[in-house]
C-alpha positions in Angstrom: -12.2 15.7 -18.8 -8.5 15.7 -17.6 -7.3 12.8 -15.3 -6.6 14.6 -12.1 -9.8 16.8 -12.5 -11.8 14.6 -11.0 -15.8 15.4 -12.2 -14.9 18.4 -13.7 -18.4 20.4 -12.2 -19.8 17.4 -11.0 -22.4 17.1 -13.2 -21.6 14.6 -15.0 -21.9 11.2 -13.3 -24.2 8.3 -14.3 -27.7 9.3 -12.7 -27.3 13.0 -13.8 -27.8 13.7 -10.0 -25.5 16.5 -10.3 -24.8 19.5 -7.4 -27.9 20.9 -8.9 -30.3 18.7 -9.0 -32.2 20.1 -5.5 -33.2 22.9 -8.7 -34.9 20.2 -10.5 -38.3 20.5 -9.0 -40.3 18.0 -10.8 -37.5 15.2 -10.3 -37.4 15.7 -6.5 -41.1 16.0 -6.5 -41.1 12.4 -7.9 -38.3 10.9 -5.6 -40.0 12.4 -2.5 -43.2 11.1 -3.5 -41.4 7.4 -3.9 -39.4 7.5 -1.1 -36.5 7.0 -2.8 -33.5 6.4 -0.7 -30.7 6.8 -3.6 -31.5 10.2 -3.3 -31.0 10.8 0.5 -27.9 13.3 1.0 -28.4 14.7 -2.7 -31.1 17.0 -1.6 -33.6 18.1 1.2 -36.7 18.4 1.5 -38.2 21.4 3.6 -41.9 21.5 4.5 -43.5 24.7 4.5 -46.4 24.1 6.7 -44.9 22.1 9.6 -41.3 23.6 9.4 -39.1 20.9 9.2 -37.1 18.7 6.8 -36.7 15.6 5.6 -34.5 13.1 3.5 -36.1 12.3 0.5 -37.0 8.5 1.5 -38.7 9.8 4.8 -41.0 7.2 5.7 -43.9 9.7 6.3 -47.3 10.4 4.4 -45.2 12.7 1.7 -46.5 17.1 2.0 -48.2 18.4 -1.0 -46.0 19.7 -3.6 -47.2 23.0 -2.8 -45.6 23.3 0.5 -42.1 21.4 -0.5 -38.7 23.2 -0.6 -35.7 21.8 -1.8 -32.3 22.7 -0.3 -28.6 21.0 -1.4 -27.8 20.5 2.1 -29.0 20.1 6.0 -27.3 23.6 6.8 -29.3 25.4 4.0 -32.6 24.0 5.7 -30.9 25.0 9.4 -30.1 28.5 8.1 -33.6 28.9 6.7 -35.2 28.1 9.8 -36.1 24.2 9.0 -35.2 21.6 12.3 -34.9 18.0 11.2 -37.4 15.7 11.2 -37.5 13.3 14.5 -38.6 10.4 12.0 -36.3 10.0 9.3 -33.1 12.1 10.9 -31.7 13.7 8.0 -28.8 14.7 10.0 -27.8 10.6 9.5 -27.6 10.6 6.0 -24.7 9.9 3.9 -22.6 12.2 2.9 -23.1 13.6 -1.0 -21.0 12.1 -2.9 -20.1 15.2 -5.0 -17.6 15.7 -2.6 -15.3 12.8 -3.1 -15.6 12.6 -6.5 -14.7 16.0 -7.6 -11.5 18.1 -7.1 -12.7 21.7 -7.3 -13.0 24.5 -5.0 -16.3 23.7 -3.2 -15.3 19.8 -3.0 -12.2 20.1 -1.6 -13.3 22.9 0.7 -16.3 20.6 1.7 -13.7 17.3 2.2 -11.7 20.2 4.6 -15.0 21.4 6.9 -15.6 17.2 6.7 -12.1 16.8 8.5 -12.6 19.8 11.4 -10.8 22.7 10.0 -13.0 25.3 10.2 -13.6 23.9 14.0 -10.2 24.0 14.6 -8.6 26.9 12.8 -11.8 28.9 11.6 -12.6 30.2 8.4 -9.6 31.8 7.6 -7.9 28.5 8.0 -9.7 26.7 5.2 -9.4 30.0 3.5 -5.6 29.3 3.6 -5.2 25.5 3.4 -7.0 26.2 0.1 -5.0 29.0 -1.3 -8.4 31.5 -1.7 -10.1 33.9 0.0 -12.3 34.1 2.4 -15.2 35.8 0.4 -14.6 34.2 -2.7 -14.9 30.5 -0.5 -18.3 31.8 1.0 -19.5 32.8 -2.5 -19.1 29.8 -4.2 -20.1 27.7 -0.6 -23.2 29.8 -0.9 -23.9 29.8 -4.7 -24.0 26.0 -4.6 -24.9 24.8 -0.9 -27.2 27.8 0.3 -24.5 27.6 3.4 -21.3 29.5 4.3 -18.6 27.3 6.2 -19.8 28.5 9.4 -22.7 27.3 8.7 -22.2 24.3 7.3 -19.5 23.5 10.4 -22.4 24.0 13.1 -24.6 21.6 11.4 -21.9 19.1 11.5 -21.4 20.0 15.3 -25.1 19.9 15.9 -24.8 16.3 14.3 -21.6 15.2 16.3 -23.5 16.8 19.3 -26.5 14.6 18.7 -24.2 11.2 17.6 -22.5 11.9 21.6 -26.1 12.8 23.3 -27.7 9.5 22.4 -24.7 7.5 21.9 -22.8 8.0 25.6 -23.6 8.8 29.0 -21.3 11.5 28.6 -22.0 14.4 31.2 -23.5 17.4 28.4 -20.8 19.6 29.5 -18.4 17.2 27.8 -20.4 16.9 25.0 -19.9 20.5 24.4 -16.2 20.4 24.9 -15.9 17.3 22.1 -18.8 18.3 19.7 -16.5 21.8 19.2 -18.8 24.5 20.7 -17.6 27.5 22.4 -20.1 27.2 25.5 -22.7 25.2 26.9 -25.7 27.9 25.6 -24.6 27.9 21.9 -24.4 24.1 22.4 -28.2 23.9 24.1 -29.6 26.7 21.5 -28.5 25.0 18.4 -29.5 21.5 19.5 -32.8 23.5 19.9 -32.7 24.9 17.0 -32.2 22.0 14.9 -33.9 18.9 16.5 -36.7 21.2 18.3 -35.5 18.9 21.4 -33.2 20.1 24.4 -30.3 17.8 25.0 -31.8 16.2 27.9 -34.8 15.7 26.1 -32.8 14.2 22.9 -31.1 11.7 25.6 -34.6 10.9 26.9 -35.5 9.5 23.7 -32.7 6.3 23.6 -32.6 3.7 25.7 -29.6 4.1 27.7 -28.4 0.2 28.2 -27.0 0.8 24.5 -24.7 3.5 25.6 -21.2 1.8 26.1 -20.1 2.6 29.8 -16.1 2.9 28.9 -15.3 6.4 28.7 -13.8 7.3 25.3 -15.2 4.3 23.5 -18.7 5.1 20.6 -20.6 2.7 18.9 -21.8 4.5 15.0 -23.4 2.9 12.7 -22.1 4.5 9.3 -25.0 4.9 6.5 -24.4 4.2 3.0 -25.7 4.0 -0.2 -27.1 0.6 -1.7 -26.0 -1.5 -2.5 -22.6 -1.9 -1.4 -20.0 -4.8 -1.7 -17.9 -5.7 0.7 -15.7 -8.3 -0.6 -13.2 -6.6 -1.9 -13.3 -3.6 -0.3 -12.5 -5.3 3.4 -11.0 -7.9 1.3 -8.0 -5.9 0.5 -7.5 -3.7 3.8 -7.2 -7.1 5.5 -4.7 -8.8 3.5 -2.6 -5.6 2.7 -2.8 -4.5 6.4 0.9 -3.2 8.3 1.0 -5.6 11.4 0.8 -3.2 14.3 -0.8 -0.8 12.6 -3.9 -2.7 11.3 -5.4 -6.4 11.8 -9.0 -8.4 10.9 -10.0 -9.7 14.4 -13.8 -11.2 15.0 -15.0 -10.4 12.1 -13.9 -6.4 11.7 -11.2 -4.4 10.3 -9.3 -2.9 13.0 -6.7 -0.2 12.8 -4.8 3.0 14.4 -5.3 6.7 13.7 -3.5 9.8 13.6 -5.7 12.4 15.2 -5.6 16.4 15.0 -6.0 15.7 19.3 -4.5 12.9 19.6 -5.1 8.9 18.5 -7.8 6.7 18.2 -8.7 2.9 17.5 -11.0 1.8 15.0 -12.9 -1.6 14.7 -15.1 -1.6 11.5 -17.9 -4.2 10.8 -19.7 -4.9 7.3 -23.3 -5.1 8.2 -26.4 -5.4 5.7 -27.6 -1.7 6.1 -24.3 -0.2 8.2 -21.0 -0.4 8.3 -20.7 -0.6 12.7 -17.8 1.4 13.6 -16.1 1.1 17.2 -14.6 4.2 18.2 -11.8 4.2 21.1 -10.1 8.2 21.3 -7.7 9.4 23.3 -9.8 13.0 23.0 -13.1 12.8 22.2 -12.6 16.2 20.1 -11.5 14.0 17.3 -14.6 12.3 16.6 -16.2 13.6 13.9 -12.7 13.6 11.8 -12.1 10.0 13.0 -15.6 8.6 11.6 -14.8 11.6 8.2 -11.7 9.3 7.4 -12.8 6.2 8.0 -16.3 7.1 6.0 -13.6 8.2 3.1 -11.2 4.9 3.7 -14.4 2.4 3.0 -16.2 4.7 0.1 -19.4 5.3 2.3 -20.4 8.4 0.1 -20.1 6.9 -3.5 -23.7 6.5 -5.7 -23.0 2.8 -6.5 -26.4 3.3 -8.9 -24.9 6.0 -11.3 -21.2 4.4 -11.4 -22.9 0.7 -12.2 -24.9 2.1 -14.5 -22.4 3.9 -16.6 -20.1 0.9 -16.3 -23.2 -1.4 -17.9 -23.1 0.5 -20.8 -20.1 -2.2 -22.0 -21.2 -5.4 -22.7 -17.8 -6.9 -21.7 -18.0 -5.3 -18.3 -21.8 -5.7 -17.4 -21.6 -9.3 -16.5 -19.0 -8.5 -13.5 -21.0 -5.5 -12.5 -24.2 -7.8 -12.7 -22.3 -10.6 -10.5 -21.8 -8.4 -7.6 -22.9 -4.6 -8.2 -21.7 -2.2 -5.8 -17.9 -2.3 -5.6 -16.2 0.2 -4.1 -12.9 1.4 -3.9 -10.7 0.8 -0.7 -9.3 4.0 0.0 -7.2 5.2 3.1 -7.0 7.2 6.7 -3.9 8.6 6.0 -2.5 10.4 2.3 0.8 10.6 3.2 0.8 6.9 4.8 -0.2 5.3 1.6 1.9 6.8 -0.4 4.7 5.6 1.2 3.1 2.2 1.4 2.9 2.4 -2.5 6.4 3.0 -2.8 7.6 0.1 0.1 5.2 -2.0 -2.3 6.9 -1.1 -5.6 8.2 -4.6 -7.5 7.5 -7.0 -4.8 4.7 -8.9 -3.1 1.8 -8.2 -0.7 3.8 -10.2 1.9 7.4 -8.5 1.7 5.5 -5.0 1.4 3.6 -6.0 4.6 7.4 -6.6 6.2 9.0 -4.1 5.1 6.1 -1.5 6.2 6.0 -3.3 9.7 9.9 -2.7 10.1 9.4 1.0 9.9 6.7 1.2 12.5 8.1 -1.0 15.0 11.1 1.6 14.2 9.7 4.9 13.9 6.1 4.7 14.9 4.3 6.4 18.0 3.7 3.3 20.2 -0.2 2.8 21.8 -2.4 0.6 23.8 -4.9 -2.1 22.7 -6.5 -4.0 25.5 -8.6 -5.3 23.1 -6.3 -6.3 20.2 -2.7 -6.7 19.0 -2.3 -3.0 17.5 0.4 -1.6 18.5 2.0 1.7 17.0 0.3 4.8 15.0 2.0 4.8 11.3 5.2 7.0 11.4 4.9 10.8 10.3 6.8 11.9 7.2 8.6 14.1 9.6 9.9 11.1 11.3 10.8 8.7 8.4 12.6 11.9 6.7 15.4 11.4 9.7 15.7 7.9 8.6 19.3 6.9 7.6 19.0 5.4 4.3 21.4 3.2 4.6 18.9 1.5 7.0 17.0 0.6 4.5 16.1 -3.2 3.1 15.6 -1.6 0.0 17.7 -1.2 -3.7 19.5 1.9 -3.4 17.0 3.4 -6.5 13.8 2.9 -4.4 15.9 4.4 -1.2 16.0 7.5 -3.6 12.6 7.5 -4.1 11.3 6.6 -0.8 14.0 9.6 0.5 12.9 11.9 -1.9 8.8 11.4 -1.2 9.3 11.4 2.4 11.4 14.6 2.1 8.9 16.6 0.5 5.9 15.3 2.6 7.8 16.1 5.5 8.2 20.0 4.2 5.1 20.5 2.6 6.7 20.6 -1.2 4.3 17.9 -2.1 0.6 18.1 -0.7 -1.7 14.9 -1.0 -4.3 16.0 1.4 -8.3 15.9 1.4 -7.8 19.6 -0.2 -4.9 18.7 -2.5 -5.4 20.0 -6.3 -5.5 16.7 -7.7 -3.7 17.8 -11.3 -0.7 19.4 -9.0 -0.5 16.4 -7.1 -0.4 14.2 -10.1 2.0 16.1 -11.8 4.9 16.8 -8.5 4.9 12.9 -8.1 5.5 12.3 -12.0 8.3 14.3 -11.4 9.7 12.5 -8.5 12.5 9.5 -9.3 11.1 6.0 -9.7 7.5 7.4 -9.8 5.9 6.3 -12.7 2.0 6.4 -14.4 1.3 3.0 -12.3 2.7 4.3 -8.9 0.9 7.4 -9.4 -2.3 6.1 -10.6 -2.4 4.1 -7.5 -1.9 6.9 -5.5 -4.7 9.1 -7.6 -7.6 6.1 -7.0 -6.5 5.2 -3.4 -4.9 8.5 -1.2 -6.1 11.2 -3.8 -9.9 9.8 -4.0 -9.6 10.7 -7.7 -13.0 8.2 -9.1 -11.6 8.3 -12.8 -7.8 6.8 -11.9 -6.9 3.7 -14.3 -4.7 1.6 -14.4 -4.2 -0.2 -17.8 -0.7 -1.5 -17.2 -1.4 -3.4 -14.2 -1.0 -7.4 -14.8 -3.6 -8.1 -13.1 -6.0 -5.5 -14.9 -4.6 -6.4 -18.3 -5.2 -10.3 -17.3 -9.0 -9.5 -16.2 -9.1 -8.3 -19.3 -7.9 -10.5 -21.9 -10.2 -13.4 -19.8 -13.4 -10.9 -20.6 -13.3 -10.4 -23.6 -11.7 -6.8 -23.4 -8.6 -5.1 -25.3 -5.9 -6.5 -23.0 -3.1 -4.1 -24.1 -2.3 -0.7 -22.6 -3.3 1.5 -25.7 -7.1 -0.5 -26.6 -7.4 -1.1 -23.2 -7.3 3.0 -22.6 -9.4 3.6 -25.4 -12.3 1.0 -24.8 -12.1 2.7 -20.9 -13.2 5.7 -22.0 -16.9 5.1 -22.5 -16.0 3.8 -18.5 -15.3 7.9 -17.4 -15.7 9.1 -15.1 -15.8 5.9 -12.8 -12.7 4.0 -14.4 -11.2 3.5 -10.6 -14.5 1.2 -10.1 -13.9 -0.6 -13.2 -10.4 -1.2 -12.1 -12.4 -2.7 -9.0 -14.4 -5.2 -11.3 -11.8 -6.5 -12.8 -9.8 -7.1 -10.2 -12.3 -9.0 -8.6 -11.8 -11.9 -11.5 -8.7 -12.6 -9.3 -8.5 -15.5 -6.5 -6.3 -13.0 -4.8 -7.4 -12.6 -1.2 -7.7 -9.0 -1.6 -11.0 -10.0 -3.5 -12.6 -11.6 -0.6 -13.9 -11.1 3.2 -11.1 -13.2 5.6 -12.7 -15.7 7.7 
């Protein structure tokens, strides 16, 4: 497996759960019948006799084998004629993780249909963003999803659609409008069709008093697989948050976003079983891309099981996988945000990065309200810091190059680090930019480009963690012991970290 390539087919991560396993019979059989939730969003379960389907931890009396179907995914059971189960809501499950761990075809077109294109520029849109066809997209969407991208967008609109309907007091007619359907029928027929409840019905069913009565503001909760950690991962959004643009404030990470309709607010929680996420949009058609990015930025998706697993496999690693299982890795909202953050943080400290980065968006940054907090700009574009006089910059006059030069091809499109970026292409255009080198880029792969196999044996602090655990502590051993780590080297790089008293390592007060 090549760095950059991600999983290769995805079948090769630690619990062999692979895109394929819904063909297992006899393993699904035996995960159903043990309700077992590390399983839920790998496959479906469809009952024959009463029609519906299920996650595979659904809490009911499980159906004889007989009259189980599996399906890879809630739109295969929608398009077979299946409507979710009222008990354990399928529709709330998290996302595979397949998709965030690989970087081919179906992944990054399923990463693209996360984020609203096919809602917003149909399937010839995501047919183009992806360089393919439209048929050959649908082939291999079907061949491995039982779904086209139509179909797999209006199960994610049926889902948004639900989220709004028992989440607001929206009027339903706005809920059409902001779910992304055409009309108020398709909108009534399809919540029909997949929760076998109208949408007044579906509102019936939740007490209303938990509706917040500000217009634009939700309440999600945000499912993920146990367990998950959250000391590092809200350790280090907090103390490497841009002031203005992100803040901890009562216990939650709070930050901007840059929306296809406009902006939005973010306040997210670390709960037990959740992850509470505070929505506040300035256009209520962004919400499913808004909770898509921040579900990517906090690593909701991973399989913590198969990645600690694999990692347990080295002695000298087990004990800090043992200590606190279930890292994941801090990612980000924004591609092209981070990597300019990686380049303002090139050589110096958290702090002067922070100040530097803070500088820019007072500058160039689209100013917003916060009533309820001190954020006050959305990030700059790369259109917007590529009209930036260099000679503006607090920076050496090398890094001005690179930060010029990066922002420059952003801006126009040369350089692509998107959700549907080809991860090997990406890799290899910022090698070949000046002052980018295997740290920088590595840091980009783990963080913007999702890649779950980035390393970084160079890193002082990695090479440190190290040499106090026992490992190879120089570049060259330290690549070679990772190896038996692929494909989940970006979580050992977690682990290790995590020996630090940095405060990246822990939750702020």
């Amino acid at each position: 497996m090549q760095n950059g390539n991600g999983n290769g087919n995805g079948n090769g991560n630690g619990n062999g759960n692979g895109n394929g396993m819904y063909t297992d019979r006899e393993r699904c059989v035996r995960a159903v019948r043990s309700k077992d939730a590390r399983f839920d969003g790998w496959f479906f379960t469809a009952v024959l006799t009463t029609g519906i389907y299920c996650r595979p931890s659904c809490p009911v009396v499980p159906p004889k084998p007989a009259n189980m179907v599996f399906h890879p995914s809630a739109a295969a059971c929608q398009q077979a004629g299946f409507r979710a189960c009222k008990r354990c809501r399928p529709d709330t499950t998290p996302g595979s993780p397949e998709w965030n761990q690989r970087a081919d075809l179906v992944a990054r077109a399923m990463r693209l249909i996360a984020d609203g294109v096919v809602d917003r520029d149909g399937v010839p849109g995501l047919a183009a963003r992806l360089g393919y066809s439209t048929r050959q997209i649908e082939r291999q969407l079907l061949a491995e999803l039982g779904a086209g991208p139509l179909a797999l967008a209006r199960a994610q609109r049926a889902q948004t659609a639900r989220l709004l309907i028992e989440t607001t007091r929206l009027p339903m007619a706005d809920v059409t409008f902001a779910a992304g359907f055409a009309s108020i029928r398709t909108f009534n027929d399809t919540v029909r069709d997949v929760f076998a409840l109208s949408p007044s019905e579906l509102r019936a069913r939740v007490p209303q008093q938990n509706a917040p009565a500000t217009p634009g503001i939700l309440q999600l909760r945000l499912p993920f697989r146990a367990p998950l950690n959250p000391d590092n991962l809200f350790g280090h959004l907090a103390a490497t948050g841009v002031p203005g643009v992100e803040e901890w404030r009562d216990g939650a990470f709070r930050r901007t976003l840059r929306l296809p309709y406009g902006h939005g607010i973010v306040a997210l929680t670390p709960n037990p079983d959740h992850i509470g996420c505070r929505l506040t949009l300035s256009d209520l058609r962004d919400l499913t891309v808004a909770s898509s990015r921040c579900r990517r930025m906090l690593d909701l998706d991973a399989d913590p099981v198969a990645v600690d697993d694999q990692l347990r496999t080295d002695p000298l690693l087990a004990p800090l996988v043992d200590k606190a299982p279930g890292r994941r890795v801090p990612r980000t909202v924004d591609e092209a945000e981070f990597a300019v953050r990686a380049v303002l943080g090139q050589q110096v400290s958290t702090a002067a990065a922070r100040t530097h980065a803070a500088r820019l968006v007072t500058a160039y940054g689209d100013p917003i309200d916060d009533p309820e907090g001190g954020l006050t700009h959305l990030f700059p574009t790369p259109e917007a810091l590529a009209a930036v006089d260099p000679e503006h910059l607090a920076m050496p006059r090398t890094r001005r190059t690179t930060f010029t030069t990066l922002v420059g091809q952003l801006a126009d499109g040369t350089l692509n680090l998107g959700v549907d970026s080809d991860w090997a292409e990406a890799r290899a255009r910022l090698l070949a930019l000046p002052g980018f080198g295997p740290w920088t880029v590595d840091v980009i792969a783990m963080r913007a480009l999702g890649d779950p196999d980035a390393f970084l044996p160079t890193d002082l602090g990695i090479r440190r963690a190290a040499q106090q655990s026992g490992l190879p502590s120089t570049p060259a051993a330290l690549t070679a012991r990772a190896a038996a780590w692929r494909p989940w080297r970006a979580y050992a790089v977690q682990y290790l970290w995590a020996t630090d008293s940095h405060p990246i390592n822990f939750l702020p007060a």
